[in-house]
ZANUSE-632550 format. One record per residue (C-alpha): residue in one letter; x, z, y. Coordinates in steps of 0.5 Angstrom, whole numbers, padded with zeros to 4 digits, always signed. Layout:
AXZY ...
END
This chain:
X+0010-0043+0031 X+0013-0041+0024 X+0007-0043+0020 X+0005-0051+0024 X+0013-0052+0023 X+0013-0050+0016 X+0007-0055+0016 X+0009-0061+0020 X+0015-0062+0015 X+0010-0063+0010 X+0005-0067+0015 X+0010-0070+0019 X+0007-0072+0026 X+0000-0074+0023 X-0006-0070+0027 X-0007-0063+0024 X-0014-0058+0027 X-0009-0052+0030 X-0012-0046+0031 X-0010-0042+0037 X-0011-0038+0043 X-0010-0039+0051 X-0009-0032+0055 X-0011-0033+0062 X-0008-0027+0066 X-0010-0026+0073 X-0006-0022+0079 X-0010-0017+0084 X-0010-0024+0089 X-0014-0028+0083 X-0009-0033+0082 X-0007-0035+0075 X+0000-0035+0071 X+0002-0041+0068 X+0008-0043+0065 X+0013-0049+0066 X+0013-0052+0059 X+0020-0053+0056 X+0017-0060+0053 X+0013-0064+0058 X+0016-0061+0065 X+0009-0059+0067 X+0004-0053+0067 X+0000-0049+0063 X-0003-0043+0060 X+0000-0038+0055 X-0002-0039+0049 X-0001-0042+0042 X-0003-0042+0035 X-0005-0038+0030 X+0001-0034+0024 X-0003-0034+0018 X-0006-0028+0018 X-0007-0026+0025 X-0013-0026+0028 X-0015-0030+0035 X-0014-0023+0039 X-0007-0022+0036 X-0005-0029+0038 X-0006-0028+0044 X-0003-0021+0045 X+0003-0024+0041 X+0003-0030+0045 X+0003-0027+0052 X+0009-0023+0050 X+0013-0027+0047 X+0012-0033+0053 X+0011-0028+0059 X+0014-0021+0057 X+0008-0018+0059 X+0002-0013+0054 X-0005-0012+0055 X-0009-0006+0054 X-0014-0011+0051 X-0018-0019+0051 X-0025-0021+0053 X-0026-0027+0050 X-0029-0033+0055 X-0030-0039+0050 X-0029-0043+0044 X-0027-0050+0045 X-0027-0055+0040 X-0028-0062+0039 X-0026-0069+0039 X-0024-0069+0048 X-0019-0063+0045 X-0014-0068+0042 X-0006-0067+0044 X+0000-0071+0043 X+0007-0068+0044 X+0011-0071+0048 X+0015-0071+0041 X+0009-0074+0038 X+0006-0068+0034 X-0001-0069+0034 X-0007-0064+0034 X-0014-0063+0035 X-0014-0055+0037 X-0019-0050+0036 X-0018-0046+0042 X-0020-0038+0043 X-0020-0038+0051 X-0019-0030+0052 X-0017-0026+0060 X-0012-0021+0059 X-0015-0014+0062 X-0010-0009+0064 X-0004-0013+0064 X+0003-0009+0063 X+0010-0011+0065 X+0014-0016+0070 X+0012-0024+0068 X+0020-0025+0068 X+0022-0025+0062 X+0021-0031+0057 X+0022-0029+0050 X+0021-0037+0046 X+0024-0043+0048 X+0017-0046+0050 X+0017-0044+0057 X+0022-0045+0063 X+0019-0041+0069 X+0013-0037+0070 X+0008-0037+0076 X+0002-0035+0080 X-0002-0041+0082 X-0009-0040+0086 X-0015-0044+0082 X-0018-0046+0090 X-0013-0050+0091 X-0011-0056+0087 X-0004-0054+0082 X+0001-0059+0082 X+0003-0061+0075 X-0001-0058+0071 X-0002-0061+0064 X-0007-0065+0062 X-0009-0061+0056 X-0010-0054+0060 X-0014-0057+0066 X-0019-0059+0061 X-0018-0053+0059 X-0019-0049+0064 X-0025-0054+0067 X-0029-0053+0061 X-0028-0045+0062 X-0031-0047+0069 X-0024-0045+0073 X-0023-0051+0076 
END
């Protein structure tokens, strides 16, 4: 998150737009890996925003790397998501209205093991049938949106 830190020391906590990706990545059972967030103790989806340059795909591909260890041999985009109810308060008090670009992973590669940034604690694999606990607000919305719970 070079490019949003680099913002915020300017900006401070007031609300940004942030542009980003979330990556749904789903094993051969159907359930979906979620992290557990170093910030606020719950789970989400791998993602986050945009490097200047970069476009949505590659911010997925580097997120997933980079909070899972794992690759994808390609991105099949599900949705846009926009507006006033993608509104974010991080617990340190950064505020943001996202654009998010909800992409699956297709033809994962590697172990969800390894966790290469300090955003995650763990990783796991969680079935959409039944409730998930601790899951953060912000992704629920997510993945209600998208029509996965």
């Amino acid at each position: 998150m070079g490019y949003i830190k680099d913002l915020r020391k300017i900006l401070g906590t007031q609300p940004i737009i942030m542009t980003g990706s979330a990556v749904l990545v789903f094993n051969t059972e159907g359930h979906l890996l979620l992290q557990k967030r170093s910030d606020s103790l719950d789970w989400g989806t791998i993602g986050g925003s945009l490097e200047l340059g970069e476009s949505l795909e590659e911010a997925a591909a580097r997120e997933l790397y980079e909070e899972a260890g794992l690759t994808a041999r390609s991105f099949r985009l599900i949705t846009v998501l926009s507006g006033g109810d993608l509104y974010y308060k991080y617990p340190h008090g950064d505020e943001t209205y996202s654009v998010i670009a909800v992409y699956e992973a297709i033809g994962v590669e590697g172990t969800p093991t390894t966790i290469h940034d300090d955003e995650g604690l763990e990783l796991a694999y969680f079935s959409l049938k039944e409730p998930i606990p601790n899951l953060n607000p912000f992704n629920e919305l997510v993945l209600r949106k998208t029509g996965y719970l």
